[in-house]
BATI-361091 format. One record per atom (N, C-alpha, C): x, y, z. Coordinates in steps of 0.05 Angstrom, whole numbers, plus 5000, padded with zeros to 4 digits. Example, Ala and Ser with C-alpha at 12.3 -4.5 7.8 and 13.67 -1.06 7.14 Angstrom:
<lumses>
526448865156;524649105156;526449345156;525749555142;527349795143;525850015157;
</lumses>
This chain:
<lumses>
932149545331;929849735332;927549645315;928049495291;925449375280;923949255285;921549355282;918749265293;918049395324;919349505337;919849595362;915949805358;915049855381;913150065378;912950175398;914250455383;914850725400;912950875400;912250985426;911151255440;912651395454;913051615444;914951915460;912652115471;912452035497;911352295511;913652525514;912252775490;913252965488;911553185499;911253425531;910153645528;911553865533;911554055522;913154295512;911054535527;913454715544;913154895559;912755115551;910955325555;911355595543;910955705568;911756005576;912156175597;909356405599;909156485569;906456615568;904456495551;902256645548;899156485539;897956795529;899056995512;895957145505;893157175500;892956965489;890756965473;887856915505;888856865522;886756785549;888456695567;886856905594;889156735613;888256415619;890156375625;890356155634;893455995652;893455755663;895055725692;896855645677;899055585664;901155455658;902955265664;901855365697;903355155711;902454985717;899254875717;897554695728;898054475708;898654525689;898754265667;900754115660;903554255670;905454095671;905653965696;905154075731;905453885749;902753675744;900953725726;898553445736;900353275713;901453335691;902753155667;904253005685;906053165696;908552915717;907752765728;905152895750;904052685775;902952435748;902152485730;900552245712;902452135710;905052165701;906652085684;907551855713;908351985720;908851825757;907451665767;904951605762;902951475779;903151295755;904151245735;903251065711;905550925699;908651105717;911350855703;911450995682;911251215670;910751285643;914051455637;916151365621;917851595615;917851795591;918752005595;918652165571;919352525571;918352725562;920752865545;918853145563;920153295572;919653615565;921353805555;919253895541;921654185522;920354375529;922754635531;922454845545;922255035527;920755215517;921055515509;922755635520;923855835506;926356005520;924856215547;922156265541;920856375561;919656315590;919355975580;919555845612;922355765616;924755715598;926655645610;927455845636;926956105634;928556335640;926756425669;925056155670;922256245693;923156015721;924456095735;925755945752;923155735768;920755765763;918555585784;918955405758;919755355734;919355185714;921855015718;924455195714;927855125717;927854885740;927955035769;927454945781;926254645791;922854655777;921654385782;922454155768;923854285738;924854055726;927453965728;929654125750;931654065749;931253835773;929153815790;928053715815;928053365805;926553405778;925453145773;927852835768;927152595771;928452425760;930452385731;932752465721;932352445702;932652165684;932251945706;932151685683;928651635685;927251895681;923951815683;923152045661;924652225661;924552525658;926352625643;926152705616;928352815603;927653115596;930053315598;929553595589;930253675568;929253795536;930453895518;928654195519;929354355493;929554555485;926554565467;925154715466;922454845446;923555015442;923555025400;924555345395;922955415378;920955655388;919455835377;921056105390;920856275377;922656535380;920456705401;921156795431;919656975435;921357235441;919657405452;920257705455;923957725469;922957585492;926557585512;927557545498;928057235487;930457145468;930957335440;929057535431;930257695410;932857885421;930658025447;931458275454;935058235463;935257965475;938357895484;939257775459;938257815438;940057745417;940058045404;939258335412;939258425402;937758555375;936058345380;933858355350;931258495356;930758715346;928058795349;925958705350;923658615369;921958405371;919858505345;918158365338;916258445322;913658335314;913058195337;910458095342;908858225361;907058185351;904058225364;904858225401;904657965414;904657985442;907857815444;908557725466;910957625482;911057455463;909557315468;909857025445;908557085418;908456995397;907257025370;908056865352;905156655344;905456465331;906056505297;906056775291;906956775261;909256775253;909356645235;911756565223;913856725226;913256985210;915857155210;916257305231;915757315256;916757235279;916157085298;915656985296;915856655320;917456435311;918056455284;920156205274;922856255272;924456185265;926756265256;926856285229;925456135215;925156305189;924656605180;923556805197;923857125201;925757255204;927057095214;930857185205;932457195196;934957355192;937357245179;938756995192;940856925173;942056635183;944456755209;944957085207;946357095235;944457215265;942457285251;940557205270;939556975278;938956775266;938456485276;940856345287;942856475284;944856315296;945156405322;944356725330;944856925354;942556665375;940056655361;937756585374;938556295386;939356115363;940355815379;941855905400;945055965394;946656035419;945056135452;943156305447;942656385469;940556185483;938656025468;937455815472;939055615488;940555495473;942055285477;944155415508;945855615505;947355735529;946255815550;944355925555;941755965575;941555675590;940255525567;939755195577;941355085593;944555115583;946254995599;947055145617;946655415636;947255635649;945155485673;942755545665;940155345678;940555135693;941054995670;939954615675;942454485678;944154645675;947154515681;948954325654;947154285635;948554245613;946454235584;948354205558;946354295540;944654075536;941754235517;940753975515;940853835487;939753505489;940453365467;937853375454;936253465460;933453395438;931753705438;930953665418;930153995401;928254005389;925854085400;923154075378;922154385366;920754365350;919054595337;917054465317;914954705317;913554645292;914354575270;916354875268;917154955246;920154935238;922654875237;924754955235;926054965197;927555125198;929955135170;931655035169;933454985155;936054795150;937354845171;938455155147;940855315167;941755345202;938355395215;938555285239;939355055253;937854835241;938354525245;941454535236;941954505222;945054525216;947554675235;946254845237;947455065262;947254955285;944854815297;944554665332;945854395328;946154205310;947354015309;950553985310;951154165289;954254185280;955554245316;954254555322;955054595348;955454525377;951654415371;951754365401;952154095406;951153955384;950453615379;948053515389;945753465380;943753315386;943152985384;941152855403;940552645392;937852605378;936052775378;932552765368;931753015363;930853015339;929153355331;926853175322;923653435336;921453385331;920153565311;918953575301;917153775277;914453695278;912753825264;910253875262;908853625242;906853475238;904753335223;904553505200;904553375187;903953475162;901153675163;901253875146;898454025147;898954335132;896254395120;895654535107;895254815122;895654905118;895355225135;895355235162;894855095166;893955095206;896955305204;894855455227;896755635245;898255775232;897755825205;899355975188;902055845174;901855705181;904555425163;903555255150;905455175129;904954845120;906654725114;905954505123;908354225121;906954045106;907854015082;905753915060;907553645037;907553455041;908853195024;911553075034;911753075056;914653035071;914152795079;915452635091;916552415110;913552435127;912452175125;909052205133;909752125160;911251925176;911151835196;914251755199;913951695227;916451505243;918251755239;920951605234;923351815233;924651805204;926952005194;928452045180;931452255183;933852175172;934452375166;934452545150;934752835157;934053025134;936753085121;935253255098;937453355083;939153555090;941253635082;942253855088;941054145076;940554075044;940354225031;937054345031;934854115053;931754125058;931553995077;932354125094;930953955129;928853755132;926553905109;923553805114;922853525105;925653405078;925053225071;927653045073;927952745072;930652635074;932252625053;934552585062;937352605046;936752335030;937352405009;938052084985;940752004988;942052144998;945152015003;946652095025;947351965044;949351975070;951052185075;952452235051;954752545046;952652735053;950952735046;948252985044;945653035071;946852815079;944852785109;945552965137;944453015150;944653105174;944152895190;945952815204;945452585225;945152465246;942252705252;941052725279;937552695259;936252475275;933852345254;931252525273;929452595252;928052735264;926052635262;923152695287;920952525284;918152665282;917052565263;913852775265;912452685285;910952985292;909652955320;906852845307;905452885335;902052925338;901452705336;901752345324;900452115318;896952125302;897952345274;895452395264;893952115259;891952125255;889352015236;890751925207;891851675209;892851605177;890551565154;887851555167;886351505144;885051835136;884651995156;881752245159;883952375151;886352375163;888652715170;888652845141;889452625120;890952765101;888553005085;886352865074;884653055063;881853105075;882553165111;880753305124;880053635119;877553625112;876353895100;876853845073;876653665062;877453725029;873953695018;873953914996;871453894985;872453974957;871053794938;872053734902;870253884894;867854084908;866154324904;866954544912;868554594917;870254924937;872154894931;873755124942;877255184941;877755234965;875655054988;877155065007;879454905012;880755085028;883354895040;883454905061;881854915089;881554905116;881754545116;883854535145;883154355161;882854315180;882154075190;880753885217;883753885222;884053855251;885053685267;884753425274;886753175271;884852885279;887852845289;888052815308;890752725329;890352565358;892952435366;892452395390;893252635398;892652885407;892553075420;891053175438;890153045469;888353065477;885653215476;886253475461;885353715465;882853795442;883453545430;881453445404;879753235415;877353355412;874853185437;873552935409;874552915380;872952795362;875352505359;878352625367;880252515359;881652415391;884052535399;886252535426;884552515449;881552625449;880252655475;878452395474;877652265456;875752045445;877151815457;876251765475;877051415490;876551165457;874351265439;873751035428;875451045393;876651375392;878951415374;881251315385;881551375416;885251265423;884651045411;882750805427;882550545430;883650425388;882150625376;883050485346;884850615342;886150865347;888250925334;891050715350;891050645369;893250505380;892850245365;890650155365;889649845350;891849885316;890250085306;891950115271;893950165276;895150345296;897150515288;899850295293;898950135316;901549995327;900749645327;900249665289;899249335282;901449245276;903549345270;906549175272;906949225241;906149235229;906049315193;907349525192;910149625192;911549855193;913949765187;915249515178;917849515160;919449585183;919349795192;922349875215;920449875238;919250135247;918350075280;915650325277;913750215288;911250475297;912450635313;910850795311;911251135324;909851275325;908951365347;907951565350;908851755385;907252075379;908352255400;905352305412;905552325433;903152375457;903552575476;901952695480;903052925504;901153225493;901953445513;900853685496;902053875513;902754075499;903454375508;901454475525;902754635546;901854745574;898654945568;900055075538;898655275535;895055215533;895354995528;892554995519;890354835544;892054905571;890054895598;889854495600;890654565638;889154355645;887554215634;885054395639;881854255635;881854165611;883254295596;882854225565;884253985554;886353895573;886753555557;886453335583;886053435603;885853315621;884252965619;881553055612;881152815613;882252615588;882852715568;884252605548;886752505553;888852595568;891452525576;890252275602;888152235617;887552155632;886051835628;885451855600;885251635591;888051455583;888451615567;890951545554;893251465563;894151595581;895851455604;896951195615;893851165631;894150865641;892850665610;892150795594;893250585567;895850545561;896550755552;900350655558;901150505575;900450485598;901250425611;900650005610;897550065610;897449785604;898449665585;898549795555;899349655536;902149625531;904049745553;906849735560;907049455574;905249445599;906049205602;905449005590;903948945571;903148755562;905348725532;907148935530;909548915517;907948925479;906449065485;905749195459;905849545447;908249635462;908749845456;910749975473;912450145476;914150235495;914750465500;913550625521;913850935519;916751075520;917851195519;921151235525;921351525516;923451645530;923952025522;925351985485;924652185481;925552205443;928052215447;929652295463;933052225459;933751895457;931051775479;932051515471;931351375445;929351495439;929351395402;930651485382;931851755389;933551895373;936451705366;936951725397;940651445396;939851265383;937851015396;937550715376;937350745347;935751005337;935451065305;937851165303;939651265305;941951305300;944651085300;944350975320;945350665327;944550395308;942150495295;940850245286;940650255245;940850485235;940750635212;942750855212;943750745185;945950935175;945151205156;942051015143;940551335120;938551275135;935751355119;933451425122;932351075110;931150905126;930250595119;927450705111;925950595092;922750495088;921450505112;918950665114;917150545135;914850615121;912350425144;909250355126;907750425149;905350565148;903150615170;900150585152;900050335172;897450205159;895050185171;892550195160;889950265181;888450105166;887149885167;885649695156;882549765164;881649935172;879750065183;880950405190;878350555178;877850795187;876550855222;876151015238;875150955269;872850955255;871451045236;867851015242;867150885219;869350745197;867950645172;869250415170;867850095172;870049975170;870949845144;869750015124;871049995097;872650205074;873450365095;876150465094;878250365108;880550445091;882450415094;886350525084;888050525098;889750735089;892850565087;894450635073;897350545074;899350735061;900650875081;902550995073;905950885079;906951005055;909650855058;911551035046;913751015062;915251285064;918751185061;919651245045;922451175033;923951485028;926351435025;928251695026;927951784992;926751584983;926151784957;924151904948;921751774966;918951854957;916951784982;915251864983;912351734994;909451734972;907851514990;905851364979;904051394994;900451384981;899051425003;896751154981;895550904986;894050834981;891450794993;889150884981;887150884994;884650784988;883450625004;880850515000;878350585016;876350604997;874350695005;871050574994;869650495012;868150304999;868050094977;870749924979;871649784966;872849844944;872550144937;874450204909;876950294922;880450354907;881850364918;882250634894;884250794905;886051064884;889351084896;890551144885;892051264892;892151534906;891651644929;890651894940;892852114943;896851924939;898952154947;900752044935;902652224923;904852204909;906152434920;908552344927;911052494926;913452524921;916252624905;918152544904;919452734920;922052604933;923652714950;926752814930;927953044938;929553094921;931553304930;934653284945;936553404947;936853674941;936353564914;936353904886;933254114900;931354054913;929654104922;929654284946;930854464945;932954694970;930554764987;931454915010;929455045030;928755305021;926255335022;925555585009;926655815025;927755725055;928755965066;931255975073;933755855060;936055775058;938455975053;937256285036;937956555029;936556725035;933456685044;931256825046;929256885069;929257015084;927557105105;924357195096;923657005114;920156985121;918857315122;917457435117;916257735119;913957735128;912057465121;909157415119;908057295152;906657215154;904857085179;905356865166;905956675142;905556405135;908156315124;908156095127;911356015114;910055695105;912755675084;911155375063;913355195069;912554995070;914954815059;913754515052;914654515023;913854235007;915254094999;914353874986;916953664964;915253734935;915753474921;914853514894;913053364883;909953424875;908253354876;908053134847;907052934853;905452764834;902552734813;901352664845;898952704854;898552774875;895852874881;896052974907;892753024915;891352764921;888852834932;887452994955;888653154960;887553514966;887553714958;890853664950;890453984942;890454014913;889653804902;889053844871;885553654862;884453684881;881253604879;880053874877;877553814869;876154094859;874354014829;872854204821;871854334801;869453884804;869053774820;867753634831;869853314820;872453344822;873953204809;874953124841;875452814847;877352734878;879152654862;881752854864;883952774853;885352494861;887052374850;889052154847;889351994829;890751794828;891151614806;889651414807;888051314792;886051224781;886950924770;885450654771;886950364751;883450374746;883550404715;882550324698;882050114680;879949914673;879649714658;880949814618;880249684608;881449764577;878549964574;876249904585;873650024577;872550254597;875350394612;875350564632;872950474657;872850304667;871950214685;873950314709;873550284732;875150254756;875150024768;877749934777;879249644780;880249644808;880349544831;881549524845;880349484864;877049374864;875649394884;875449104900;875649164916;875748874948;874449004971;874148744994;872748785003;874648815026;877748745031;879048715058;881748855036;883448985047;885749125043;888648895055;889648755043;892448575051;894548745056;895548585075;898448735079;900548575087;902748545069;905348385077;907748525074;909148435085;913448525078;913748355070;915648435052;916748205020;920448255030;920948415042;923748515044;924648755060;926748815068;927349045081;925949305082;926449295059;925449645060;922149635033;920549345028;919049255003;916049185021;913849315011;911349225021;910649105001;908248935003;905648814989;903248895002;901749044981;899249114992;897148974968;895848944975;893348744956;890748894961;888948914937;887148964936;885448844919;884448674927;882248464907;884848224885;884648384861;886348244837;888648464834;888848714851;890648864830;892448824868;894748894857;897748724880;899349114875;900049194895;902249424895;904649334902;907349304899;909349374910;911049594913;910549654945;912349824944;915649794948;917349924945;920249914947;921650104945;924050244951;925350354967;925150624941;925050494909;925450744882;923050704865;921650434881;919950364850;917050334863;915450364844;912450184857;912450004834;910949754834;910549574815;906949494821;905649584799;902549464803;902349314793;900949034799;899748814783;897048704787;895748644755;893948564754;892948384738;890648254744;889948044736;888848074703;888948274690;888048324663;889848574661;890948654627;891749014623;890049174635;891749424641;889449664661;891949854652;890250124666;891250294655;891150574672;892750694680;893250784712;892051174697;889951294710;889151534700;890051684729;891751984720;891552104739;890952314735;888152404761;886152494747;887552824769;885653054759;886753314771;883753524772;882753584793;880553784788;881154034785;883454164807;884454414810;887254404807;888754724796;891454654810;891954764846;890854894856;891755094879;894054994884;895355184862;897955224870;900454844875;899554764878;901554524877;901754314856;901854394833;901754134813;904354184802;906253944797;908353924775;907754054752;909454224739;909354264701;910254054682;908353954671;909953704658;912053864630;914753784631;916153884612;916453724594;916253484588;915953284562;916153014573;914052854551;913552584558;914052414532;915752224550;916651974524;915351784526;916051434512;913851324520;915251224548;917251154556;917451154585;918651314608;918351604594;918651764615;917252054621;916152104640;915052344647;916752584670;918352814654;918752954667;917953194673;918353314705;916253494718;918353744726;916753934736;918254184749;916154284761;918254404780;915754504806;916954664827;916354904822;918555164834;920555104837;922255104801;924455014790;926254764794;925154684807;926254284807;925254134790;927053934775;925253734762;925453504777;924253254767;924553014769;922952864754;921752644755;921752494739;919852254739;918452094732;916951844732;917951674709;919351494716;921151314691;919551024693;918650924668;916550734671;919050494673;919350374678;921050114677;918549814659;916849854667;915049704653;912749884637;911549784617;909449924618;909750134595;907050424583;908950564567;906550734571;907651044570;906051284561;904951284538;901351384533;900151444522;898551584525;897551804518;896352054510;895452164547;898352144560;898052204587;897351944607;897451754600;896051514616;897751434615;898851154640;900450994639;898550684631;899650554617;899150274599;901150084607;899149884621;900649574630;902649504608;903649334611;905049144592;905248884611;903148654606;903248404602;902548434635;900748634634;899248654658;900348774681;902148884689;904248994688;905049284690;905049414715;906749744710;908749724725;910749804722;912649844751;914050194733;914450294761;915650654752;917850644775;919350844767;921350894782;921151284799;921651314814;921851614822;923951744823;924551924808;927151954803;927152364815;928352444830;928252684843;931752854829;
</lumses>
């Protein structure tokens, strides 16, 4: 599977549309005829509300299935309560808030009523159950509950993001796949005993350079964001012939340690007209750049098996953009290990650290005993740094390499990128060298420096530092600790200090 570059056309069915009418059905038969006219394979998932809509059942039970694969969309609507017995309690049929449209609004014998009937319906239908399972949003308990039972090979989830839609998915597994934890779906297992062993993949193929701190302003407390996806339906981003053209260029430069990835496609709901010409570009790009054997479209069950077949835990992966689409002196590298993720970033030749995260077992699902009440539901890991949601008061948060005379260090004019080892990047920036690796980062530079991490606001997501030695910094953060253990290098008055030019830290969750 390494180095392989995956695209999963995934579009997911819904039965109703409140918010405006609109045809539902027009957008899945033009998706197929595309998908048909172009060689293209890949995935539809069904809401329980079109499952149960026989012009839906029906056309997809019609289709090829070595072109055409069928799984399950689980957002909770009105039917599927009422036959589980659960009092509906949303707004219209469908309802995108949390505490009812997710399964987090439930108890755990209500989410278990809700899979069953999902999943048993499906196979009543379609003639047997299915193996792949997406949502925005899902909880352990559920995932744990559709796996153990039914057995899957691929679960999809949502892009990371700040409020949209009343959720957040905020410091997790940035790209490609992982397994999750048992004990936190959202983030992966540090150890095999503790894994769930069906690998799940983030959707949407965001914007690795714009996505992360789109709408961020270090003068406000806003926290609104942009959308920047291949999502057709985004005319700046998914609908932009001259965004696909670079986001396929960065996204699938082969710099990914295991394999690129990304998901393409779009839900019915949001009309024909409205991704049409965007899916219409995009398409016969796949299509071309399939044959030309620079990428390979395939249904998410089939990436689900080979990542299962091919990895025993959660491997390293890197998503690198050596260019921004409109600046070509930005630039982004994120790198994503079962213990942590990394976000390095350059921008007019200066570089910061823009994301820190530690991943951590002990780190439970906030909805694991607890049912959702609200329109919003959270789910995070454990913050470092975090250039969004701790910029403000006119401060761009992250970690900072400093000269001995507080200068800023790290500035070049081209961003390097190599693999040193399995799961080990090299990224270069001028004189100062990152490595990343599977527990550690190691910075090097051409003179002592001295790593500042800087903070404008808290909103709400910053570690509590509980005490600092000279080589260790430990944190807490709605009651988890963990840790920054310098292996080189030493704490002073909050700064990290080279040694012999020299930092390397460890992340310890």
């Amino acid at each position: 599977m390494k180095n392989r570059q995956i695209v999963n056309i995934i579009n997911f069915i819904r039965g109703v549309e409140p918010r405006e009418p609109v045809d539902l059905m027009e957008p899945v038969l033009e998706q197929i005829k595309l998908m048909k006219k172009h060689n293209l394979r890949g995935t539809f998932l069904l809401q329980y509300d079109a499952l149960i809509l026989p012009e839906y059942s029906c056309l997809l039970k019609s289709l090829d299935s070595e072109q055409f694969e069928i799984g399950v969309w689980h957002e909770v609507v009105e039917p599927m309560a009422e036959k589980a017995g659960i009092t509906w309690r949303g707004r219209f049929h469908w309802d995108w808030h949390a505490h009812c449209g997710f399964p987090v609004g439930y108890t755990k014998e209500e989410r278990e009523k809700l899979i069953d009937i999902l999943f048993e319906d499906f196979k009543e239908i379609m003639g047997y159950y299915p193996r792949v399972f997406g949502s925005w949003l899902f909880d352990s308990h559920t995932i744990r509950y559709a796996c153990e039972k039914y057995g899957l090979d691929a679960i999809c989830n949502c892009k990371e993001q700040y409020g949209t839609d009343g959720y957040t998915l905020w410091g997790g597994y940035y790209g490609q796949g992982y397994y999750p934890a048992k004990t936190n779906v959202f983030l992966p297992a540090q150890t095999e005993g503790n894994q769930i062993s069906v690998p799940v993949f983030r959707m949407l193929g965001c914007d690795p350079v714009y996505q992360f701190d789109s709408g961020t302003d270090v003068n406000s407390d806003c926290t609104w964001q942009n959308v920047s996806s291949l999502e057709p339906v985004y005319e700046e981003s998914g609908g932009s012939p001259l965004w696909v053209d670079w986001y396929m260029k960065e996204n699938f430069n082969g710099e990914c340690l295991t394999f690129g990835y990304a998901q393409a496609g779009q839900e019915n709901s949001f009309s024909w007209p409205g991704m049409k010409e965007g899916l219409e570009y995009q398409f016969p790009l796949f299509e071309k750049l399939q044959k030309e054997g620079r990428i390979q479209v395939e249904p998410l069950g089939d990436t689900g098996r080979r990542y299962k077949e091919t990895y025993r835990t959660t491997p390293a992966s890197t998503i690198s953009a050596h260019t921004a689409f409109d600046d070509e002196n930005k630039n982004s590298v994120w790198y994503s290990s079962k213990y942590y993720r990394i976000n390095l970033y350059g921008d007019g030749g200066k570089m910061r650290i823009r994301d820190l995260h530690v991943f951590s077992e002990k780190f439970l699902d906030p909805y694991e005993d607890k049912v959702c009440t609200i329109n919003e539901a959270f789910y995070e890991t454990l913050p470092v740094t975090d250039g969004n949601r701790q910029s403000g008061n006119g401060i761009l948060a992250g970690m900072y390499l400093l000269d001995k005379k507080g200068n800023e260090i790290g500035t070049h004019t081209e961003m390097e990128f190599a693999e040193k080892g399995e799961d080990v990047a090299e990224i270069r920036y001028g004189d100062v060298t990152f490595i990343l690796a599977e527990k550690t980062v190691k910075i090097i530079c051409k003179e002592d420096f001295i790593v500042e991490n800087r903070m404008g606001k808290d909103k709400g997501h910053t570690g509590e530092k509980l005490f600092c030695t000279d080589v260790l910094l430990t944190l807490s953060y709605k009651g988890a600790e963990y840790a920054v253990k310098l292996l080189k290098g030493r704490f002073e008055n909050n700064l990290m200090c080279s040694e012999d030019k020299e930092i390397e830290f460890e992340l310890i969750g």
